[in-house]
C-alpha positions as CSV (number, residue, x, y, z in Angstrom):
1,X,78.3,284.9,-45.3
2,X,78.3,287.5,-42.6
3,X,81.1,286.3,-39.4
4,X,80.2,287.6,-36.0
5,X,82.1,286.9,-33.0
6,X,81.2,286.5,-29.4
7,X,82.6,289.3,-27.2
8,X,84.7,286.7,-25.2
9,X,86.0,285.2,-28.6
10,X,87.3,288.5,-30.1
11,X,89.0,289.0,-26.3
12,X,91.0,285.4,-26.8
13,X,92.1,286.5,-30.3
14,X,93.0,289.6,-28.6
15,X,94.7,288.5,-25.8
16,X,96.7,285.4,-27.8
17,X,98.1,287.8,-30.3
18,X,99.2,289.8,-28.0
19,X,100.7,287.2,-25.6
20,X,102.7,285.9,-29.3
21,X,103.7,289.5,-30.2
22,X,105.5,289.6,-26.9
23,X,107.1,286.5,-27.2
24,X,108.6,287.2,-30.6
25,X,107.9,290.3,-32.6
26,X,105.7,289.6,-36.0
27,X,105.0,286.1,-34.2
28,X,101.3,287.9,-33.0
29,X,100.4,288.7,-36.2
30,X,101.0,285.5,-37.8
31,X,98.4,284.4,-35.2
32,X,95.8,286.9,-36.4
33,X,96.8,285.9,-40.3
34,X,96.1,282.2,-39.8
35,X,93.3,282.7,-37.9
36,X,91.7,285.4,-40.8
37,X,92.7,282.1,-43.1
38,X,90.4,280.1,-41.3
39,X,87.7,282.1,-41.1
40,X,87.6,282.8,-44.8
41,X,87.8,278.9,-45.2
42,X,85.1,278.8,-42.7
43,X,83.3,280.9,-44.7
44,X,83.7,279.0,-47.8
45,X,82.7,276.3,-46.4
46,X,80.8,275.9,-43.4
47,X,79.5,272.6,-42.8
48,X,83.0,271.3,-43.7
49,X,84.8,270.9,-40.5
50,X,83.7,268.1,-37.8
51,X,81.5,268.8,-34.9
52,X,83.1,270.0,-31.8
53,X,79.5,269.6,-29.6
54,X,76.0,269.6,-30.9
55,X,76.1,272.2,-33.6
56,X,79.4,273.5,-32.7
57,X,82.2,273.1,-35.2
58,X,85.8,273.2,-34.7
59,X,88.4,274.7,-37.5
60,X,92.4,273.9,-36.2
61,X,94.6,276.3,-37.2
62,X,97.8,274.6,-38.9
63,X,100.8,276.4,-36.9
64,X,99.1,277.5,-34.0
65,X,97.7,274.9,-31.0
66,X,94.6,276.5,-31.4
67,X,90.9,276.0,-32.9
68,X,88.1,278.4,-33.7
69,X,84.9,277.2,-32.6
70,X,82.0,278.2,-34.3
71,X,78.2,277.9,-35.1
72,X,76.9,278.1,-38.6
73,X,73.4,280.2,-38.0
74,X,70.7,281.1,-40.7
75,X,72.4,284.3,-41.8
76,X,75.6,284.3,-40.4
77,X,79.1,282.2,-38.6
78,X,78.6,282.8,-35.3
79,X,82.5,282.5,-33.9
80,X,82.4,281.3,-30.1
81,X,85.9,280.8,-28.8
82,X,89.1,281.0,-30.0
83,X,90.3,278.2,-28.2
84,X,93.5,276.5,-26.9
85,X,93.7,272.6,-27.9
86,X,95.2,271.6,-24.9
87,X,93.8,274.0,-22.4
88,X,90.3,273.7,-20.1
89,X,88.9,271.5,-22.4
90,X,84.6,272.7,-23.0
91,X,85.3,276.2,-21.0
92,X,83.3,278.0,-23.6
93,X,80.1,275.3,-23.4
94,X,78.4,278.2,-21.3
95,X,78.4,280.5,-24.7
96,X,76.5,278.5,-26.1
97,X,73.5,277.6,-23.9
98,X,73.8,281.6,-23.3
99,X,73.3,282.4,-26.4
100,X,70.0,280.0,-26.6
C-alpha cells in the first residue's frame, strides 16, 4: 500500500534526525532506519496497532521516544505526525480535521 506523509510529518522526521545526527554522529540515521521499519510494518499490517484518536493509529518506535501516527485511507497510509511520546500531547489533532 501506497505511504504518504503530511508535509508537517516529513518536517518532524526531518528535523528529529537531524537534531540526533548532531547529538552523536550515525545516531540520526538510526532514527530514520527505525522509523522506515515501522512504516513497512505499518504497511504490512495496518489495522494492527491501537487507536491513537478516532481513526488515528499509533506505531511506537522501539529505541526512540517516539510514535508515528497515522491514518489507514482507501488507497493509501496516510502518516500524520511523527510524534514525541512525552511532548504536547494531541498537537497534531488539527491535521486531521484539516485534512477532512
Amino acid at each position: 500500500m501506497k505511504v504518504i506523509f503530511d508535509t508537517l510529518a516529513q518536517l518532524e522526521l526531518d528535523d528529529s534526525s537531524e537534531y540526533y545526527e548532531l547529538e552523536v554522529p550515525g545516531l540520526g540515521v538510526r532514527f530514520r532506519e527505525e522509523v522506515k521499519r515501522g512504516i513497512r510494518r505499518i504497511r504490512e499490517y495496518p489495522d494492527a496497532w491501537a487507536k491513537e484518536k478516532n481513526d488515528v493509529r499509533r506505531y511506537l518506535l522501539h529505541k526512540f521516544p517516539y510514535k508515528i501516527l497515522y491514518s489507514v485511507e482507501e488507497d493509501y497510509i496516510y502518516i500524520i505526525a511523527i510524534a514525541h511520546c512525552h511532548r504536547r500531547p494531541d498537537y497534531w489533532i488539527d491535521r486531521i480535521l484539516e485534512k477532512t
